[in-house]
PyMOL Python script that loads the backbone (N, CA, C, O; Angstrom):
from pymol import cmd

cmd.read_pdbstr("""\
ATOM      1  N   UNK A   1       0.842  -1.174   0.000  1.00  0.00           N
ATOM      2  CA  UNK A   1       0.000   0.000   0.000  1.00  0.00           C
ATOM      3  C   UNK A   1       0.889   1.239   0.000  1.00  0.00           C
ATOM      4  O   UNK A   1       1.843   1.343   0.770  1.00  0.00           O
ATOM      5  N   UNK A   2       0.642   1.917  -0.642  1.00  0.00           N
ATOM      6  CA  UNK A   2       1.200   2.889  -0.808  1.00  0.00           C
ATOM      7  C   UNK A   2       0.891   4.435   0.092  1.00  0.00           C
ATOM      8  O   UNK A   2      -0.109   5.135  -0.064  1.00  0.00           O
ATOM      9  N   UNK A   3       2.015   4.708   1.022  1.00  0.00           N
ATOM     10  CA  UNK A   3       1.653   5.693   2.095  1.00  0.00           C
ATOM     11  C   UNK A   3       1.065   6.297   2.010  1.00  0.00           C
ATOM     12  O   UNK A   3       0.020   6.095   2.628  1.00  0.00           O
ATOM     13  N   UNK A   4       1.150   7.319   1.356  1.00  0.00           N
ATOM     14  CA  UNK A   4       0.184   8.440   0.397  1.00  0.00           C
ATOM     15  C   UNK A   4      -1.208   8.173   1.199  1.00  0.00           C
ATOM     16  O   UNK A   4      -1.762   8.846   2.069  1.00  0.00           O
ATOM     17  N   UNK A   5      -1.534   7.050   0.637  1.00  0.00           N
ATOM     18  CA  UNK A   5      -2.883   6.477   0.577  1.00  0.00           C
ATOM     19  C   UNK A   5      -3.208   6.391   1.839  1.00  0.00           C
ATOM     20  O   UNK A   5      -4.245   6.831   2.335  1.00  0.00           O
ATOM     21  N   UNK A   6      -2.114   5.677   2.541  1.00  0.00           N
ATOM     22  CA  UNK A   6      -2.642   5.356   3.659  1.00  0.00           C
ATOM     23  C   UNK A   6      -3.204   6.890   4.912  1.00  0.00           C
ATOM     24  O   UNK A   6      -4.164   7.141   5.640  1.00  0.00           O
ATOM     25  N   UNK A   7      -1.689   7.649   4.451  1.00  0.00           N
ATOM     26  CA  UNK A   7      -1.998   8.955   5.351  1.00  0.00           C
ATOM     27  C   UNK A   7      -3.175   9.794   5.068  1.00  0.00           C
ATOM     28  O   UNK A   7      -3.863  10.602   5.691  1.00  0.00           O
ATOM     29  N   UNK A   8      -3.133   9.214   3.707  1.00  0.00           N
ATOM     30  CA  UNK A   8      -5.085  10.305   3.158  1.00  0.00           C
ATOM     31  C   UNK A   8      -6.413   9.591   4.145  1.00  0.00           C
ATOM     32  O   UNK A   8      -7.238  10.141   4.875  1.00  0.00           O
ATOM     33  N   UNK A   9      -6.198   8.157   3.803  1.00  0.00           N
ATOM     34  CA  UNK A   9      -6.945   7.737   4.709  1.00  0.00           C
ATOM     35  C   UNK A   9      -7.208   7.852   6.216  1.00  0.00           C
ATOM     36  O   UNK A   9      -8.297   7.926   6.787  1.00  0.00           O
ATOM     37  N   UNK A  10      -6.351   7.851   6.576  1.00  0.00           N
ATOM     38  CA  UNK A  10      -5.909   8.210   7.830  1.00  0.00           C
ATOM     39  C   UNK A  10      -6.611   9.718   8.484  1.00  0.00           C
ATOM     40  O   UNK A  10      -7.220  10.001   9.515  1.00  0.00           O
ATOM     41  N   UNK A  11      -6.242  10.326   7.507  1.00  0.00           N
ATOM     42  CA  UNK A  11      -6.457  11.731   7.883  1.00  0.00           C
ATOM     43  C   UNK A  11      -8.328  12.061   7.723  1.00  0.00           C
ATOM     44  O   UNK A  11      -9.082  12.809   8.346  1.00  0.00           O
ATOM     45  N   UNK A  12      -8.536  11.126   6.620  1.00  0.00           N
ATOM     46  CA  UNK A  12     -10.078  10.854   6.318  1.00  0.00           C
ATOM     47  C   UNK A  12     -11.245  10.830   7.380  1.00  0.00           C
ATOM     48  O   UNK A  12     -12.244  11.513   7.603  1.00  0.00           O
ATOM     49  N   UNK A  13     -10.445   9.350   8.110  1.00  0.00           N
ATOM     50  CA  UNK A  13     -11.170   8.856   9.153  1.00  0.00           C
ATOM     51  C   UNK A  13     -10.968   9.325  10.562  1.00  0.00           C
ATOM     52  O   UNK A  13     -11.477   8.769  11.535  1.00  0.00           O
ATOM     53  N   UNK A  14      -9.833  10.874  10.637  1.00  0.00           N
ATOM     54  CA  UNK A  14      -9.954  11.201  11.615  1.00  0.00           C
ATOM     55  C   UNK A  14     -10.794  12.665  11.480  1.00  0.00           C
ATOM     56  O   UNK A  14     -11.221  13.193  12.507  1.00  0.00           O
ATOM     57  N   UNK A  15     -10.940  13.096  10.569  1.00  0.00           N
ATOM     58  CA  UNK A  15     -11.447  13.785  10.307  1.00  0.00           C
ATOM     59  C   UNK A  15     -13.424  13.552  10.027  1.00  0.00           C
ATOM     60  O   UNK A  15     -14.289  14.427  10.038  1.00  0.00           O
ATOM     61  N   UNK A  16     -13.519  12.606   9.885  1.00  0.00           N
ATOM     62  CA  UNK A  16     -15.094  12.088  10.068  1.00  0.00           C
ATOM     63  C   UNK A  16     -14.935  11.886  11.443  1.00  0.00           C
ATOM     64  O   UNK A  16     -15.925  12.367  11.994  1.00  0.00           O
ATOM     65  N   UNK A  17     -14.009  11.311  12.425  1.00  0.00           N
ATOM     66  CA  UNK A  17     -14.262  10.826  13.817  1.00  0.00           C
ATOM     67  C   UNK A  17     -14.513  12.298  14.825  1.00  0.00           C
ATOM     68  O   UNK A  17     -14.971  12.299  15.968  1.00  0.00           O
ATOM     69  N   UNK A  18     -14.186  13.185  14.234  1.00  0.00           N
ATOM     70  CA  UNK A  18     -13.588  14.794  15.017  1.00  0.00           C
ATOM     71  C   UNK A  18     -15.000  15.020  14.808  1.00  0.00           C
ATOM     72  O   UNK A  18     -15.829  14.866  15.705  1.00  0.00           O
ATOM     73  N   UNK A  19     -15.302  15.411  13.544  1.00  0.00           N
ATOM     74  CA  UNK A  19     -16.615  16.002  13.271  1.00  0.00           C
ATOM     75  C   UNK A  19     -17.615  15.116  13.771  1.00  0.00           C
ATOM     76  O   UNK A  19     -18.148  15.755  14.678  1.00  0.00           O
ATOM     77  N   UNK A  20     -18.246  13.842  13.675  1.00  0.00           N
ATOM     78  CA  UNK A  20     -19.308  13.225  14.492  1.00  0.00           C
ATOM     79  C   UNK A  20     -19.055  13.438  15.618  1.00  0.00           C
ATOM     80  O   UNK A  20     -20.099  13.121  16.188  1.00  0.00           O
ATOM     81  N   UNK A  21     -17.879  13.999  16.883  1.00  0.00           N
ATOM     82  CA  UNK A  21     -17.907  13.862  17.954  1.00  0.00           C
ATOM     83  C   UNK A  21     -18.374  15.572  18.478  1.00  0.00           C
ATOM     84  O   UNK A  21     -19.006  15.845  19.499  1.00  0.00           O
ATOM     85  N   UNK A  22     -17.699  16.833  17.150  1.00  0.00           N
ATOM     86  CA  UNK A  22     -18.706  17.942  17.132  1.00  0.00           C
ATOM     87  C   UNK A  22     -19.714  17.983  17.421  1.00  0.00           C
ATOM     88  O   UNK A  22     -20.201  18.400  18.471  1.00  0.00           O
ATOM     89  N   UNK A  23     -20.463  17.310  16.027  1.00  0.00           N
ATOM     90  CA  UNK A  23     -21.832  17.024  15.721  1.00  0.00           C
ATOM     91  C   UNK A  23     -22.477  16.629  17.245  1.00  0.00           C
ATOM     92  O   UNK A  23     -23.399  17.200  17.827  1.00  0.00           O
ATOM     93  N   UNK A  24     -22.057  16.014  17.479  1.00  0.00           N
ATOM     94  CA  UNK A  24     -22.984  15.278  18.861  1.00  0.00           C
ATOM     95  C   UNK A  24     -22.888  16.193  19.754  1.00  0.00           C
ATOM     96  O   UNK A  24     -23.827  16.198  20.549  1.00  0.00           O
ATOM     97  N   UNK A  25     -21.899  17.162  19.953  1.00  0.00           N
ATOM     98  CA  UNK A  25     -21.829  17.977  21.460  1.00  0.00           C
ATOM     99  C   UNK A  25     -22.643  18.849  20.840  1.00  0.00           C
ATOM    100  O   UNK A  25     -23.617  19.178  21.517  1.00  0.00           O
ATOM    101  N   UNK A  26     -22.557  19.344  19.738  1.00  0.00           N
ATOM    102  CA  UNK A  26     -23.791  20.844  19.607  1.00  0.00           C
ATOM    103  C   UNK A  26     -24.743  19.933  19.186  1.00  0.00           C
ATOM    104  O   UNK A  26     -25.451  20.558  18.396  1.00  0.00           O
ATOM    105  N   UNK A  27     -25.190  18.675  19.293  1.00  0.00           N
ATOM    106  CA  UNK A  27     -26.751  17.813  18.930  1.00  0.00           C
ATOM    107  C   UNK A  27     -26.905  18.655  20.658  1.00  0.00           C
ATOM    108  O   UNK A  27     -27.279  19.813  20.844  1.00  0.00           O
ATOM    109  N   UNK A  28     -26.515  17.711  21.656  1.00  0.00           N
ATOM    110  CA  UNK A  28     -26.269  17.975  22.883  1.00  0.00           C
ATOM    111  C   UNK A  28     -27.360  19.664  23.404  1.00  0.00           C
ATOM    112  O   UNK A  28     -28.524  19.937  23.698  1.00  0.00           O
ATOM    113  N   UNK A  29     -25.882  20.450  23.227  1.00  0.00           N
ATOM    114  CA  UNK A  29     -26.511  21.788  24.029  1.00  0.00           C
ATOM    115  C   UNK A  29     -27.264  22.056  23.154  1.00  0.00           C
ATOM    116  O   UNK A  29     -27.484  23.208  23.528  1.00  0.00           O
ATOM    117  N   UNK A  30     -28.236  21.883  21.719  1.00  0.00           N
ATOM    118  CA  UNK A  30     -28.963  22.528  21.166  1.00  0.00           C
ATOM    119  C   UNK A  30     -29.910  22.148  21.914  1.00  0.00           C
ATOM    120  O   UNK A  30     -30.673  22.937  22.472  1.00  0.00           O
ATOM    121  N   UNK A  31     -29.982  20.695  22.028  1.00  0.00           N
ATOM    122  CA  UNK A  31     -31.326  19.848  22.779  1.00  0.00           C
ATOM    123  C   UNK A  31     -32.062  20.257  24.523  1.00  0.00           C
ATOM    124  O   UNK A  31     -33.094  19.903  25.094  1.00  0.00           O
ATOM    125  N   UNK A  32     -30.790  21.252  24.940  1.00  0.00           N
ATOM    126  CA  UNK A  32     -30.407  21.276  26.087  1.00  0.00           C
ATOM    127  C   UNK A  32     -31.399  22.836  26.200  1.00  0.00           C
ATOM    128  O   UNK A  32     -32.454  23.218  26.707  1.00  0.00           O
ATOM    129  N   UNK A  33     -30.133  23.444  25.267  1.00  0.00           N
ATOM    130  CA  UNK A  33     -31.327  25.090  25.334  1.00  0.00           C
ATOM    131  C   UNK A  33     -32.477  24.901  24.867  1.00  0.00           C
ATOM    132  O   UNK A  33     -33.097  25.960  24.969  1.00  0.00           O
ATOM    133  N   UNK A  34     -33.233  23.936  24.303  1.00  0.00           N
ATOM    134  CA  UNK A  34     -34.434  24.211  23.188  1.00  0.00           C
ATOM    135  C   UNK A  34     -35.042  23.450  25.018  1.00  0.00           C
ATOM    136  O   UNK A  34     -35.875  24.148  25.596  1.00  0.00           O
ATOM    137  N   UNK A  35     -34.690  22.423  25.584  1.00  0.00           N
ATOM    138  CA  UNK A  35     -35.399  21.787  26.916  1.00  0.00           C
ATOM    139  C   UNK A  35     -35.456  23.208  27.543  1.00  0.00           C
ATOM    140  O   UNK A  35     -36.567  23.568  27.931  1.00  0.00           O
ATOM    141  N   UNK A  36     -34.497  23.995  27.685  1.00  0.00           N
ATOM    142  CA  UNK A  36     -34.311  25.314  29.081  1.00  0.00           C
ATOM    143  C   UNK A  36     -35.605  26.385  28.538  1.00  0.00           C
ATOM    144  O   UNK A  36     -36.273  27.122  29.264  1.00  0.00           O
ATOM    145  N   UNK A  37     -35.701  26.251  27.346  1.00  0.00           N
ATOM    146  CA  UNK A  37     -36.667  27.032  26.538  1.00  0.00           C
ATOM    147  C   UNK A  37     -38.168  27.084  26.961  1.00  0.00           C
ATOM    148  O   UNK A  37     -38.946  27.845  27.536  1.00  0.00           O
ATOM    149  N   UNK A  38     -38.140  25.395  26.136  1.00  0.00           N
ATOM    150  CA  UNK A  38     -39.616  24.997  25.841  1.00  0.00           C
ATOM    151  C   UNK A  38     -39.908  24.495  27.729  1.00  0.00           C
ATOM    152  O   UNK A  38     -41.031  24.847  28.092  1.00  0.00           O
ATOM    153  N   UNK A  39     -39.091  23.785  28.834  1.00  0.00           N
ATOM    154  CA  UNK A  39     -39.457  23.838  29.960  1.00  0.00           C
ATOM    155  C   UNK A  39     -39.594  22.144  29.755  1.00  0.00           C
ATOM    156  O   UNK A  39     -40.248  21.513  30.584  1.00  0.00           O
ATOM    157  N   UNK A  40     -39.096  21.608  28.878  1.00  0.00           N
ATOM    158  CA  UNK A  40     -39.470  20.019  28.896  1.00  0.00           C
ATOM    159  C   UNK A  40     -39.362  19.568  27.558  1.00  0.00           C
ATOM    160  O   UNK A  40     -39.175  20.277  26.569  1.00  0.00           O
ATOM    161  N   UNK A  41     -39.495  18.316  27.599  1.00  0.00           N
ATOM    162  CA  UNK A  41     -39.483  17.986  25.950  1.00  0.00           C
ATOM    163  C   UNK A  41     -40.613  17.816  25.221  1.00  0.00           C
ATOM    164  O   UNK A  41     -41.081  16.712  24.941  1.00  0.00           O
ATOM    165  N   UNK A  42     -41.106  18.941  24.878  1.00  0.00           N
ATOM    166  CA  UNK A  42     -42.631  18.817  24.150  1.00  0.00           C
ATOM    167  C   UNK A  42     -42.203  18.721  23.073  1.00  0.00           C
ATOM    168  O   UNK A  42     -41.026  18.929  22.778  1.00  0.00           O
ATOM    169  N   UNK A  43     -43.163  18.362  22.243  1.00  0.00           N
ATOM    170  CA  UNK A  43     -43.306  18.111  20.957  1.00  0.00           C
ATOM    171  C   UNK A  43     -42.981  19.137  19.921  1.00  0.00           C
ATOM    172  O   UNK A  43     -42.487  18.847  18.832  1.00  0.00           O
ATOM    173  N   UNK A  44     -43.279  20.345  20.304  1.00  0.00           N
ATOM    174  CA  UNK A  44     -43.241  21.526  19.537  1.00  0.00           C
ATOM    175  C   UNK A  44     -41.468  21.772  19.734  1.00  0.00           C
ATOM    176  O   UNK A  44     -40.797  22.341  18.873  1.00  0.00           O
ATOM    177  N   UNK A  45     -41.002  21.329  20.784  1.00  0.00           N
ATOM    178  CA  UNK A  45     -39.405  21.401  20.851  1.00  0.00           C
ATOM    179  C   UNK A  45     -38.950  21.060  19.700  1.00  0.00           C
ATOM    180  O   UNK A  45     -38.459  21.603  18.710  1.00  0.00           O
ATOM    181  N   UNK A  46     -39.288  19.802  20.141  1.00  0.00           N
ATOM    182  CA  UNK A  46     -38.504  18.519  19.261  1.00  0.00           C
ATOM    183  C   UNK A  46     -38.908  18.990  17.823  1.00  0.00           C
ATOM    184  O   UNK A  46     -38.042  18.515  17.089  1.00  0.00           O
ATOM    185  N   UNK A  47     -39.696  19.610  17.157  1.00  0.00           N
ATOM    186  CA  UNK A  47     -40.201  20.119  16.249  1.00  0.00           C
ATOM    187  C   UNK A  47     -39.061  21.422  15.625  1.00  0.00           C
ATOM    188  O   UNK A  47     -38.425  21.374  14.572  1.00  0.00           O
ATOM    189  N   UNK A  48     -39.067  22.529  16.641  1.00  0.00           N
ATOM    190  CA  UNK A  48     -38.247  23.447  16.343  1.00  0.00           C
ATOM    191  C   UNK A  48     -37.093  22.850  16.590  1.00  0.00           C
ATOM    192  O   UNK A  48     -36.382  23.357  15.722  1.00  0.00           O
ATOM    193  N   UNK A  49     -36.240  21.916  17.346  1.00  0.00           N
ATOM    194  CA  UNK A  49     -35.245  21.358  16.963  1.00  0.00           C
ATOM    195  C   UNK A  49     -34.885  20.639  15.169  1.00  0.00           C
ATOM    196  O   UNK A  49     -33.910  20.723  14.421  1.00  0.00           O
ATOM    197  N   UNK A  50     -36.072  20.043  15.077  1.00  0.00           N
ATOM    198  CA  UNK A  50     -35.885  19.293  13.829  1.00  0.00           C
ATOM    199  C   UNK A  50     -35.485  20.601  12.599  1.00  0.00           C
ATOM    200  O   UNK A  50     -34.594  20.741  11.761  1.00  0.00           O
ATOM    201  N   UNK A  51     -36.387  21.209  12.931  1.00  0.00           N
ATOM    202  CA  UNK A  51     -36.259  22.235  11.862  1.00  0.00           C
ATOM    203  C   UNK A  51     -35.339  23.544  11.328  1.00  0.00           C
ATOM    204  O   UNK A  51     -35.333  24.237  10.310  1.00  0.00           O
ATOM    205  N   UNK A  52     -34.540  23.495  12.625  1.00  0.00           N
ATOM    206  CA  UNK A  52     -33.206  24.328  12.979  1.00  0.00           C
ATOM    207  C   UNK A  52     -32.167  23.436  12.471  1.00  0.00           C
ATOM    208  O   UNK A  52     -31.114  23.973  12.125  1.00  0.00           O
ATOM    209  N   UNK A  53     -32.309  21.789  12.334  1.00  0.00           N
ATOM    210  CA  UNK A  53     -31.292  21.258  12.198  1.00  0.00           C
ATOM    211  C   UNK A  53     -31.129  20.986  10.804  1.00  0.00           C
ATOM    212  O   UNK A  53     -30.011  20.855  10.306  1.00  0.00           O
ATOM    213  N   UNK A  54     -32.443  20.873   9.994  1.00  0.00           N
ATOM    214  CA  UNK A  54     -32.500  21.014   8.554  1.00  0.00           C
ATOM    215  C   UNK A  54     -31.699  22.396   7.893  1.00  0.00           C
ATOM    216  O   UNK A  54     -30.992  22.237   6.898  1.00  0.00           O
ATOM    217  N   UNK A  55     -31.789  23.173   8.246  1.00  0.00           N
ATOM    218  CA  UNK A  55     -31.664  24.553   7.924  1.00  0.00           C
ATOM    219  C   UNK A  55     -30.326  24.994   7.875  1.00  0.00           C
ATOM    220  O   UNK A  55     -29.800  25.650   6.975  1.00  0.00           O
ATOM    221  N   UNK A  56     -29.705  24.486   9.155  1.00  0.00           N
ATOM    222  CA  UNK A  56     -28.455  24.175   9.376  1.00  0.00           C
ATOM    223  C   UNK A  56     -27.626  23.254   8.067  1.00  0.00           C
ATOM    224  O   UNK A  56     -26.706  23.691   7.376  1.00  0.00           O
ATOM    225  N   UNK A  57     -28.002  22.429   8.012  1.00  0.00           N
ATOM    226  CA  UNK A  57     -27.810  20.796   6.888  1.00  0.00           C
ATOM    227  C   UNK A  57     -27.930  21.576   5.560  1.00  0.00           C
ATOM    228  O   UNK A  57     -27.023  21.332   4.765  1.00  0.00           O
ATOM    229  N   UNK A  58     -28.900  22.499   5.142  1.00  0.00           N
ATOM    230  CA  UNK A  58     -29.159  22.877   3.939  1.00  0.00           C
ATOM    231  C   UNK A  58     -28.028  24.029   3.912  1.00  0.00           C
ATOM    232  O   UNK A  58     -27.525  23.995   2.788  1.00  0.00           O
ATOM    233  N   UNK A  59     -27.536  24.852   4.555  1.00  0.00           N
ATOM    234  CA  UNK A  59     -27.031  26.110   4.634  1.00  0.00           C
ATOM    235  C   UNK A  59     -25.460  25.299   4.220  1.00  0.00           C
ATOM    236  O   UNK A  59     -24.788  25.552   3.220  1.00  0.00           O
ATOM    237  N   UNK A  60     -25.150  24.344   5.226  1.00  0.00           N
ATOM    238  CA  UNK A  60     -23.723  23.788   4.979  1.00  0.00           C
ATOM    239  C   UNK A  60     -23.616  23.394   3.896  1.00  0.00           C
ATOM    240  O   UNK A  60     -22.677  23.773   3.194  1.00  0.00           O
ATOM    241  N   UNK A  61     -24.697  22.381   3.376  1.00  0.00           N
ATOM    242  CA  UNK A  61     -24.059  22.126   2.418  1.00  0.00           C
ATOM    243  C   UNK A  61     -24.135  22.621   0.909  1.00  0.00           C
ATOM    244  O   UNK A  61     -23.566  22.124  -0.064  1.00  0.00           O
ATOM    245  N   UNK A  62     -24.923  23.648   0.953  1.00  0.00           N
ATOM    246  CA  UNK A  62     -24.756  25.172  -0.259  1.00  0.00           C
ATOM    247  C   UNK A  62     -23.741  25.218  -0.335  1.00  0.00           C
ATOM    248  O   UNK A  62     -23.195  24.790  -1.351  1.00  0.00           O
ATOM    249  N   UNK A  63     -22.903  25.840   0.865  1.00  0.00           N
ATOM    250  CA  UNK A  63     -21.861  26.586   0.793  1.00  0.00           C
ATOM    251  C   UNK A  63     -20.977  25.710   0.892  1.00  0.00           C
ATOM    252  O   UNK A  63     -19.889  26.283   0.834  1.00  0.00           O
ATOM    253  N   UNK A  64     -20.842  24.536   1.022  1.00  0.00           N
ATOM    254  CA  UNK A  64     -19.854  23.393   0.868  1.00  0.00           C
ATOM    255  C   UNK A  64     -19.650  23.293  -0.742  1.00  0.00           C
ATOM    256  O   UNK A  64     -18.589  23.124  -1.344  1.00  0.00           O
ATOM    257  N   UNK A  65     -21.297  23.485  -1.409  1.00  0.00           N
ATOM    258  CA  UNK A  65     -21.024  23.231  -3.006  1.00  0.00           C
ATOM    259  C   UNK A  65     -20.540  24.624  -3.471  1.00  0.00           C
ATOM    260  O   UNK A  65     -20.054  24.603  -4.602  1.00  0.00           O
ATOM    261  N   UNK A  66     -20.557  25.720  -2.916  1.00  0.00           N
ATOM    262  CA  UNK A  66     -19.699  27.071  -3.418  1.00  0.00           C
ATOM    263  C   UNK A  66     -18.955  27.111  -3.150  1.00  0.00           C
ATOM    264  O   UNK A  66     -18.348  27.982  -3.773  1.00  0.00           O
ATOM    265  N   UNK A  67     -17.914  26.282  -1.886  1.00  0.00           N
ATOM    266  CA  UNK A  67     -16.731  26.271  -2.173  1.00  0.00           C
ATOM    267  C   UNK A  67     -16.036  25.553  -3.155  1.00  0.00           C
ATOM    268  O   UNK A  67     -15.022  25.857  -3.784  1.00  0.00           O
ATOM    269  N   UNK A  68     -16.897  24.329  -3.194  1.00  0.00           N
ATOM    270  CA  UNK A  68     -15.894  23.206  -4.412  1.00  0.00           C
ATOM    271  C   UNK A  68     -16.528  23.719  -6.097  1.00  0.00           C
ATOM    272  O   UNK A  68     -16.093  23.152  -7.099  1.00  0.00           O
ATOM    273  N   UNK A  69     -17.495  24.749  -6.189  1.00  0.00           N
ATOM    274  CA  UNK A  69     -17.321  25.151  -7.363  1.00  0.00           C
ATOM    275  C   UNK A  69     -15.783  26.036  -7.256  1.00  0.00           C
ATOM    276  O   UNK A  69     -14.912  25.506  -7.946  1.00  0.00           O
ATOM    277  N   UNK A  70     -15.374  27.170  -6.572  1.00  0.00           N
ATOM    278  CA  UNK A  70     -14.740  28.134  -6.368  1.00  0.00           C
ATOM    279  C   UNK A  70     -13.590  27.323  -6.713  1.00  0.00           C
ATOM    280  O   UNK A  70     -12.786  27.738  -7.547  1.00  0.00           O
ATOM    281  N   UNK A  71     -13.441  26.179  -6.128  1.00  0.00           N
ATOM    282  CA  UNK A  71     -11.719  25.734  -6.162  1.00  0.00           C
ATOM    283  C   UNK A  71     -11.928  24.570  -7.605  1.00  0.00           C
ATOM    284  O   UNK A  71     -11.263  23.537  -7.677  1.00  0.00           O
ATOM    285  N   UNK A  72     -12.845  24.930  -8.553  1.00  0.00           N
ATOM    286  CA  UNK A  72     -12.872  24.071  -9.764  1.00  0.00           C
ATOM    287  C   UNK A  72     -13.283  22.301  -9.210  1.00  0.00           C
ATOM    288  O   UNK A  72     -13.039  21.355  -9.958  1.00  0.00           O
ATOM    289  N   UNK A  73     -13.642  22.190  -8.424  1.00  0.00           N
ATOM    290  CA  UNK A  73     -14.359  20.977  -7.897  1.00  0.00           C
ATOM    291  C   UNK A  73     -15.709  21.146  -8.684  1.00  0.00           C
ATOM    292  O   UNK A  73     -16.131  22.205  -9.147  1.00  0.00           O
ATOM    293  N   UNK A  74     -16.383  19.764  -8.759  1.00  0.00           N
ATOM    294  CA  UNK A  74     -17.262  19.827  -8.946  1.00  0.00           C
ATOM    295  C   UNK A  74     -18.683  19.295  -7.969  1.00  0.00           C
ATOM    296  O   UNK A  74     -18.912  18.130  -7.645  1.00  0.00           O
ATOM    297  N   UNK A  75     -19.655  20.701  -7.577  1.00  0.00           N
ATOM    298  CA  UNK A  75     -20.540  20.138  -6.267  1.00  0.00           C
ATOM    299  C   UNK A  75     -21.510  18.783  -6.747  1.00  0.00           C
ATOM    300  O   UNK A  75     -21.800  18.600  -7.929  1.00  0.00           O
ATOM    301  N   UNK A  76     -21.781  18.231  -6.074  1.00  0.00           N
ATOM    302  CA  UNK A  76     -22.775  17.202  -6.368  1.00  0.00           C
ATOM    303  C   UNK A  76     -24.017  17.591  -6.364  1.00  0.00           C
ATOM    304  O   UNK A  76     -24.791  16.893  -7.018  1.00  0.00           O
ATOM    305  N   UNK A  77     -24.484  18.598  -5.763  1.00  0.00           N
ATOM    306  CA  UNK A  77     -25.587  19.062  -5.881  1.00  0.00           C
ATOM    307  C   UNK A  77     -25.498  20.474  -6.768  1.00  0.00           C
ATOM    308  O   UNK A  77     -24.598  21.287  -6.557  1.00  0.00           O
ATOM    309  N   UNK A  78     -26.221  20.619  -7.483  1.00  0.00           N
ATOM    310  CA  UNK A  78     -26.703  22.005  -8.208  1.00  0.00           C
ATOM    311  C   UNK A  78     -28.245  22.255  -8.259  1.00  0.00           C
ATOM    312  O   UNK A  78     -29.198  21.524  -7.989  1.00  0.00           O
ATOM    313  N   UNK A  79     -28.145  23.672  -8.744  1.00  0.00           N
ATOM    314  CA  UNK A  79     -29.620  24.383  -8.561  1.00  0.00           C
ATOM    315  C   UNK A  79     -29.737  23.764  -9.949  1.00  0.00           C
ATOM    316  O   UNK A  79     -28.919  23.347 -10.768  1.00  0.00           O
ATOM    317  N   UNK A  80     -31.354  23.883  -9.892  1.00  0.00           N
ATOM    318  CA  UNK A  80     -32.302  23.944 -11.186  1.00  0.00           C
ATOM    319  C   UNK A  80     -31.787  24.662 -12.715  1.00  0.00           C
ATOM    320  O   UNK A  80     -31.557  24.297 -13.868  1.00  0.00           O
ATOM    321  N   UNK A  81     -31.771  26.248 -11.678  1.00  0.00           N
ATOM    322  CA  UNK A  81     -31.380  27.098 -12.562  1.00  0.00           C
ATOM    323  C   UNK A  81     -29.917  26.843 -13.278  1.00  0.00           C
ATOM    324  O   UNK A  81     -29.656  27.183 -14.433  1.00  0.00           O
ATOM    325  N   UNK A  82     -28.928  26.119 -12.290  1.00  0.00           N
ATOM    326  CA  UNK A  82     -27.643  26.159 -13.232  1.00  0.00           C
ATOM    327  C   UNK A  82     -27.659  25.183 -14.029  1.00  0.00           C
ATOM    328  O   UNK A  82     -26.988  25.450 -15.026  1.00  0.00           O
ATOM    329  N   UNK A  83     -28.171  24.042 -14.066  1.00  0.00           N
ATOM    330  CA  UNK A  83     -28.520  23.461 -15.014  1.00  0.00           C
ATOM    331  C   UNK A  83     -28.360  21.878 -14.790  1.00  0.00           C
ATOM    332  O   UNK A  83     -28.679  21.093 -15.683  1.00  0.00           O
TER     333      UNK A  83
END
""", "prot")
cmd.dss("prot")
cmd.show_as("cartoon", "prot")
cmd.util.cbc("prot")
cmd.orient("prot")
């Protein structure tokens, strides 16, 4: 195997391990302030949670596809309009 490879990999899977362990601490205090908020876990929480977290998901990954247009990547997702 050729190092290269291996250190890309490497760097891959620590880099997915970093970010899911992000991901989970702000899953965490979002769940935490939206409980300090709403006073419990009602439904309407868990609701405005869901929907903060979409929004979030959609926003990243726009601008994930405007960066890899910018650096001549190509995004996997495109608008309608671009074609």
């Amino acid at each position: 195997m050729d190092a290269r490879i291996f250190i890309q990999t490497i760097i891959a899977l620590a880099s997915a391990s970093l970010g899911l362990v992000a991901a989970l601490a702000w899953n965490e205090a979002i769940r935490a302030t939206i409980r300090k908020i709403a006073s419990d876990d009602s439904l309407a929480g868990l609701y405005v949670y869901a929907i903060l977290a979409t929004l979030v998901a959609i926003l990243v990954v726009t601008w994930l596809g405007w960066v890899a247009a910018k650096m001549g990547g190509e995004a996997k997702i495109t608008s309608e309009a671009e074609g």
